[in-house]
C-alpha positions, 0 to 999 in steps of 0.5 A: 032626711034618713041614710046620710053618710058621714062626709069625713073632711073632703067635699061632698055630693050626692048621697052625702051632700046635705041640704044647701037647696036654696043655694042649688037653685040660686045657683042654677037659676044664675048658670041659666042667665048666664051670670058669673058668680064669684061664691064667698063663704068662711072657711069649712062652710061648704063651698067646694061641696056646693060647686061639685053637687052643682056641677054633678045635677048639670051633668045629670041633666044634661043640658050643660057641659062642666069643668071643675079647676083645682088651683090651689097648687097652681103658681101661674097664669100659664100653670092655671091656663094649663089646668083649664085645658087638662080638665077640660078634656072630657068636654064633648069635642073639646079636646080636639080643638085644645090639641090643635090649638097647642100644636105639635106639643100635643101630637104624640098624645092619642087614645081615649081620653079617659086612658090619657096620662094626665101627668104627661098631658100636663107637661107637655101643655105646660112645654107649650105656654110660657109668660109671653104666650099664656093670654093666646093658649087661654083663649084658645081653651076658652074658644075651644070650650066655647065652640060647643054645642052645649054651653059650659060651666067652668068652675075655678076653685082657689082662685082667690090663692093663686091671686095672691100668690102671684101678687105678693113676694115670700114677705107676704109684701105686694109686687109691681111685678104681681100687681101687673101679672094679677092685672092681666089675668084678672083682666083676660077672665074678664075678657073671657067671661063678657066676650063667652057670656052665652058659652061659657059660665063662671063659677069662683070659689077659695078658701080665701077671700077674693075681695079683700085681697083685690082691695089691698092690690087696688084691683077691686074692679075686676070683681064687678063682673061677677055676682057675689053669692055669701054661703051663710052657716046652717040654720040651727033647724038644719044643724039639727037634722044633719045630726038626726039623720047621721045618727040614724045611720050610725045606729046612735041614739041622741036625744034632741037636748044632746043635738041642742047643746052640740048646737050652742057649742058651735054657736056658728053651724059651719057644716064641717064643724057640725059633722065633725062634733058628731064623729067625734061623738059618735067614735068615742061612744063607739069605743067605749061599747055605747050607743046612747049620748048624754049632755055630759058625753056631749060636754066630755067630747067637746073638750076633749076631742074639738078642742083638744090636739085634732082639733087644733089641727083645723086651726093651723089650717085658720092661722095659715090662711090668715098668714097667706093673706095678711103676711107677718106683720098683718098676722101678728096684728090679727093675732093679737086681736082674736086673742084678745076677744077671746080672753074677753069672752069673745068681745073686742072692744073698740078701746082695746081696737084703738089702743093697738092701733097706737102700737102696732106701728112700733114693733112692725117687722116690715117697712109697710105693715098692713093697717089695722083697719085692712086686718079688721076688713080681712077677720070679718070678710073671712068669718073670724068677728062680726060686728058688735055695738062699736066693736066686734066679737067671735062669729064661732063659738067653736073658734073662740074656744080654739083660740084662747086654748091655742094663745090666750092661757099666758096672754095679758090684755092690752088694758092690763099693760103698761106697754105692748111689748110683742104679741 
């Protein structure tokens, strides 16, 4: 592939999207059965760009409508109903049938859609719905996206966020209250996704893991209706002609041994990463009035550059996820773990596994912290370790040099101590 542009952090489709063909195809193979499709990958790997360049060649083709939802800033079932409708207000016919559903509210909103004040619209369908009524006004949405000629996709980004924020409270501690509350709205898509199967097809991504946040609530049924699709890293043969085609366009001569070691760097190709190492790469050349790569400019870079302040950046962003997820107590746990595969040379041990397990419970902040083995089901859900022999170790090479130049430097390994005192 020649002419591919440099994606820089956000989503991508079109000329900038890169490979993923088999994942497409799945994909459309399941919008065609009409099956639900909850897609699970490690963070940066890809999911919000393969959901967009799905939705993109539907639209293309034509045989499908498509709504795509953000809902990563949304705090509610009501807020998130709120959402399906605003975006689904360029769906042929639909907007009318949502307009009348929410009544007098939406009576002074006219003109073209693509001329509306979303802002506005979205106040005044918010002043429409509160926690008693939200279950209605969706299923009025869904049954206005449903009465269509065209069946639709809906496509619902972070849900995986908005479950666990309506489930837990700013301990990070699992409420009756958002235990119910996430109940009812995983029990309604339910509802929705079994009684439209032929009108309307699910799609649910998050930078998150849904499962194993359903695990820790005791919700895991409400997954079952929809079919898990797990977004692997780039093989090294597409790693590899990612950074091919990038440098082409960026007129940058990187001879194949420099492609393969920026590969052995990563270890896990997530594609962020790969087109990261390459920008990185190609602007220090740039600045430096060169246009040829070597090994030792591969090396430079990674230090310098991928681990050095930008790259520590992107793992903040792992270690507030991981703290969204497990809360204070559950982070510190996982902390302490990824720490100590890291100074381990990316190993840990199940003896190093069994002797925190022991202390864990004597320095725990609240009165129910989270099990060790839950903390384990979260790292290796999310991508963080893999299993290895009776242990585990980092899945990225990537992470693991992040972490032990982020905590490991004045880190003493639990074998090493007499008593674990804080992590």
């Amino acid at each position: 592939m020649t002419g591919l542009k440099k994606a820089g952090s956000n989503w991508v489709d079109g000329d900038r999207f890169f490979d993923r063909h088999a994942e497409l195809n799945v994909l459309m193979e399941r919008v065609q059965n009409g099956t639900h499709t909850l897609l699970t990958a490690q963070r940066r790997m890809g999911k919000t760009s393969l959901v967009r360049e799905l939705l993109r060649r539907l639209e293309a083709e034509g045989s499908f409508e498509t709504v795509f939802v953000d809902l990563e800033d949304v705090r509610t079932a009501a807020d998130a109903v709120v959402e399906i409708g605003v975006e689904s207000r360029h769906v042929h016919g639909a907007w009318d049938r949502i307009k009348a559903g929410f009544g007098n509210v939406l009576r002074t909103v006219e003109g073209r859609v693509d001329t509306l004040d979303i802002g506005e619209v979205r106040v005044k369908l918010r002043a429409g719905i509160d926690h008693g009524t939200w279950r209605q006004k969706g299923d009025d949405v869904c049954a206005a996206l449903a009465n269509n000629e065209r069946p639709v996709v809906l496509a619902l980004d972070e849900l995986p966020i908005l479950v666990n924020r309506m489930l837990k409270d700013h301990d990070h501690q699992i409420m009756s209250q958002g235990k119910q509350d996430v109940d009812e709205l995983l029990s309604w898509l339910r509802k929705i996704g079994q009684e439209y199967r032929e009108k309307i097809c699910l799609i649910l991504s998050g930078s998150i893991g849904l499962e194993p946040i359903l695990h820790q609530a005791g919700l895991s049924a409400h997954a079952n209706i929809f079919s898990p699709l797990d977004l692997k890293p780039w093989d090294e043969k597409t790693a590899l002609g990612c950074l091919a085609a990038l440098a082409e366009t960026c007129g940058l001569d990187l001879p194949l041994a420099a492609r393969q070691q920026m590969c052995r760097r990563l270890r896990c190709l997530v594609p962020h990463h790969v087109q990261r190492f390459f920008d990185s790469l190609d602007e220090d050349l740039r600045l430096d009035s060169r246009r040829q790569a070597s090994l030792e400019d591969v090396e430079r870079v990674y230090t310098s550059e991928m681990l050095g302040i930008r790259g520590q950046a992107d793992l903040d962003h792992y270690e507030s996820r991981l703290k969204l997820v497990l809360g204070r107590d559950g982070y510190r746990a996982a902390l302490s773990l990824l720490t100590e595969a890291a100074v381990n040379d990316g190993v840990l041990p199940r003896a190093a596994i069994d002797r925190y397990t022991e202390q864990f419970r004597t320095w725990a902040v609240t009165d129910r912290p989270v099990p060790i083995g839950e903390v384990l089901r979260v790292l290796e859900h999310d991508g963080y370790l893999e299993p290895r022999g009776d242990g585990y170790r980092f899945v990225s090479g990537l992470l693991e040099d992040w972490w032990r130049a982020r905590h490991g430097r004045h880190f003493i390994p639990v074998e090493r101590r007499s008593g674990l005192q804080g992590a």
